[in-house]
C-alpha positions in Angstrom: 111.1 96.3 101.6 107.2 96.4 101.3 105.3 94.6 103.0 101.6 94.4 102.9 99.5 93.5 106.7 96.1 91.8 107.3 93.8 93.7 108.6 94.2 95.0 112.4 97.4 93.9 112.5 99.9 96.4 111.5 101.3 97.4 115.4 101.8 93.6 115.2 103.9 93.5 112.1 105.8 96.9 113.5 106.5 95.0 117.0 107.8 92.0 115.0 110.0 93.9 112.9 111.1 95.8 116.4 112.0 92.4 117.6 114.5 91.6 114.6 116.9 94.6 115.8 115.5 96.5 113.2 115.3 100.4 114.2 112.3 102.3 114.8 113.4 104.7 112.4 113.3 102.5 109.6 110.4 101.6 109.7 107.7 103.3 108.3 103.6 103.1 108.4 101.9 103.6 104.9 98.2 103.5 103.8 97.7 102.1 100.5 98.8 99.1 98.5 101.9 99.0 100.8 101.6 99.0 104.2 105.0 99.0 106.1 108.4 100.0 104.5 111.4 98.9 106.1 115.0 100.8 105.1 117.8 98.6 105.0 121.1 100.3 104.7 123.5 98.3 106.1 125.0 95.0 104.7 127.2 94.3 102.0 125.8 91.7 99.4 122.7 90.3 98.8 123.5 87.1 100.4 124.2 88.7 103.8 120.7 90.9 102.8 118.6 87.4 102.7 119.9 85.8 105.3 120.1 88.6 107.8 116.7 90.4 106.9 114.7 88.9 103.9 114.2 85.4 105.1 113.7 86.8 108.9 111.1 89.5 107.7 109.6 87.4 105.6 108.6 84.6 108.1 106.8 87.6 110.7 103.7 86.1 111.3 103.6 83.2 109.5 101.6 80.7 112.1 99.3 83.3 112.7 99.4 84.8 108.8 99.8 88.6 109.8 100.9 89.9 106.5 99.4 89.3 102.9 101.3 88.4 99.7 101.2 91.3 97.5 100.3 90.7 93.8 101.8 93.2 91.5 99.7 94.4 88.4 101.0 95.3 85.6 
């Protein structure tokens, strides 16, 4: 999963994503249009996939707007 930070506040993002059980050595620290990756290995459908990680990851931040919607180009 790509995710894409505001400004300043990537170790934020990384702490966040500490603090879901996720491992440190899954997540990874880009520079460019992306900047975290997180591996996910372990589940076994996509349901347990959104509601163990997706929906979690996907509310980091959200009172204090950490992370940035990415817009694709095509």
């Amino acid at each position: 999963m790509g995710l894409t930070c505001k400004t300043g506040y990537y170790n934020k993002v990384m702490e966040k994503l500490i603090e879901l059980n996720i491992p440190k050595w899954d997540i990874f620290l880009l520079y460019g249009p992306t900047d975290v990756l997180v591996k996910f290995e372990r589940f076994n459908s996509l349901n347990e996939f959104v509601e163990k990680w997706f929906n979690p990851v996907r509310t980091i931040g959200a009172e204090e707007r950490l992370m940035q919607r990415q817009r694709h180009m095509l």
